[in-house]
Residue, then its C-alpha position, 0 to 999 in steps of 0.5 A: x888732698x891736704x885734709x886727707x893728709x892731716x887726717x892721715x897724720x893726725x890718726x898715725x900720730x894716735x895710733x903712736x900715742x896708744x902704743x907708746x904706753x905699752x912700749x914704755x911699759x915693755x922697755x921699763x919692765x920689770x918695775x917691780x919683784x917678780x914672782x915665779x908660782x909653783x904648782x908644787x911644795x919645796x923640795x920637788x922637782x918643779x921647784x928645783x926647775x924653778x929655782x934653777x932658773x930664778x937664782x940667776x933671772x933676778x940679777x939678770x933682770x935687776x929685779x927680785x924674783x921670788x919663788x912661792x910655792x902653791x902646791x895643789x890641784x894638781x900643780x894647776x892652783x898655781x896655774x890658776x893663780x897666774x892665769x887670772x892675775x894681771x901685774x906683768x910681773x907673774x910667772x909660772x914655772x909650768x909643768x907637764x902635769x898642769x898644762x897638759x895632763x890636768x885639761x883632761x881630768x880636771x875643771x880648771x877655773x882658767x882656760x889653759x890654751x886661751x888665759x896663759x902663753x907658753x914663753x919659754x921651755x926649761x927642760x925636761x926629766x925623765x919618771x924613775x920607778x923607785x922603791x922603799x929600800x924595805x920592798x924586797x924586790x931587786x928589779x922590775x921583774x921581782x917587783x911584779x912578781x911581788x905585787x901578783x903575790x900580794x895584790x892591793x897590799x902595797x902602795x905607790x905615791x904620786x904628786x898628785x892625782x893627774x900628775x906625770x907619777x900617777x899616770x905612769x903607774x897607771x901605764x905600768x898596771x895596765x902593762x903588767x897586769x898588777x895592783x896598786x893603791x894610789x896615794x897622792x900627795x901635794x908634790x914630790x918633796x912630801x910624796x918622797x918623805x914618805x917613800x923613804x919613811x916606809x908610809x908608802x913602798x912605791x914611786x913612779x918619780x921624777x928623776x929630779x926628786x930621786x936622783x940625790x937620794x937614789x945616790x945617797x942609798x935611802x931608796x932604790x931605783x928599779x927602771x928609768x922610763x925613757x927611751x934611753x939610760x940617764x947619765x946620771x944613773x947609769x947602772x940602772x936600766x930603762x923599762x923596756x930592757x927590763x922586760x916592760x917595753x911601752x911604759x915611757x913617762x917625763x915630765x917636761x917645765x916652762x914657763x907660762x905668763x898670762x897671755x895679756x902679758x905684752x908681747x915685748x915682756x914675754x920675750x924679755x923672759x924667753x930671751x933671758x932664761x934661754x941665755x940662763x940655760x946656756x950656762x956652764x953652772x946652769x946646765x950642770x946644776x939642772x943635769x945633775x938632777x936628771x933634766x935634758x936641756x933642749x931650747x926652743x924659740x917661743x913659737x917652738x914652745x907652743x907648738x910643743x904645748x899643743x902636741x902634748x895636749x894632744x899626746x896626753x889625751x890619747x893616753x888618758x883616753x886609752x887607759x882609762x885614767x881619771x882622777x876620782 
């Protein structure tokens, strides 16, 4: 009984052993600066979300979070980045496009379910049909009717091929039975330069990236595409009450770590975040640019993640989208 006891003892004492680097490692953290990836370019949404949440996480944290911008592949270069690294101190300030869209059109070099975890939930901002203010066309009904006139002859600009923009001009095609040509961008900040220069007449747009002009008058807001008006534009109406019911688009932000991130690091950040989104200032900077602030616990997230794998294949699959 008493060598079985040592025994006992001696291999508890192991196990305590291997865990307290790990611990020590969790309780330490952040031991460095942080980085926060964007899938995107400046300017964009993604890169509002992110800057949003990373002006207040470093002092939080008492480290330096840095936000550096990988624009390409669909929001999912960045992703990919993330995914393979391994300091503990890589972020990424996910985004609909990558995480549950681009599965399903692309070959990713990482496993979006397997390599990164969900970790916390930002918000989420609704598609906004937007027009150059040269397309003389006052309302989704008239814009129609331009484009049957005129078929193939006007352009619409997306984030990229797969993102959140193209795939709701691709549900308002197949609803209205119009033609478009697709120009994608490497994210929104450059997508809108040239909407508003005249390169490009039309926009499916996150609300994050347009409202500020749209109030500004340097393009024109024809539909929000959700089930209700934002409050942010409140004169403009929703796709359905104008005439185009079933063509609702959002793109939704989180934050994503590797998933060998240990356990106690991933809360770290869930729990810091989710305290930044309850500030007054936060909440007002995110929802001047559109965004519903809705927090979620982790577990939450994830569940969320695996329901909109799932939404996003049955609407690819439906309509027929792909990225060639």
């Amino acid at each position: 009984m008493k060598i079985r006891l040592c025994a006992a003892l001696a291999a508890g004492a192991l196990c305590l052993s291997a865990a307290m680097p790990t611990y020590a490692q969790s309780a330490d953290w952040p031991t460095r600066p942080l980085r926060l990836l964007v899938g995107s370019a400046p300017g964009g949404g993604t890169d509002a979300m992110a800057r949003a949440v990373a002006d207040k996480l470093g002092p939080m944290l008492k480290q330096t979070v840095v936000v550096e911008n990988k624009p390409g592949a669909s929001n999912t270069l960045a992703a990919d980045l993330a995914a393979k690294s391994a300091d503990n101190h890589t972020m990424v300030m996910g985004v609909s496009t990558a995480h549950a869209i681009a599965p399903h059109l692309l070959k990713l070099g990482y496993d979006n379910d397997r390599d990164l975890t969900p970790v916390v939930f930002v918000g989420a901002v609704p598609n906004i049909l937007v027009v150059n203010n040269a397309v003389p066309a006052q309302s989704v009904q008239e814009l129609i009717a331009l484009l049957k006139r005129k078929p193939g002859e006007y352009n619409f600009a997306s984030s990229g091929s797969g993102s959140t923009q193209h795939i709701a001009a691709e549900l308002f095609k197949d609803a209205t039975g119009v033609q478009m040509t697709h120009i994608p961008y490497r994210g929104s900040g450059p997508a809108m330069v040239d909407l508003m220069g005249g390169q490009v007449q039309i926009a499916f747009e996150t609300a994050s990236s347009v409202i500020p002009h749209v109030k500004s008058g340097k393009v024109r807001a024809l539909a929000v595409l959700s089930a209700k008006r934002n409050p942010q534009l409140p004169d403009v109406p929703t796709m359905a009450e104008a005439g185009v019911p079933g063509v609702e688009m959002s793109a939704w932000y989180g934050i994503y770590m590797p998933s060998a991130t240990p356990a106690a690091v991933q809360q770290r950040v869930h729990d810091a975040v989710n305290s930044i989104l309850a500030l007054p200032d936060t909440q007002a900077r995110l929802q001047a640019i559109g965004a519903d602030i809705n927090p979620m616990s982790q577990a939450q997230f994830a569940q969320f993640h695996q329901a909109e794998n799932q939404r996003y294949a049955g609407i690819i699959k439906k309509n027929h989208i792909s990225v060639e």
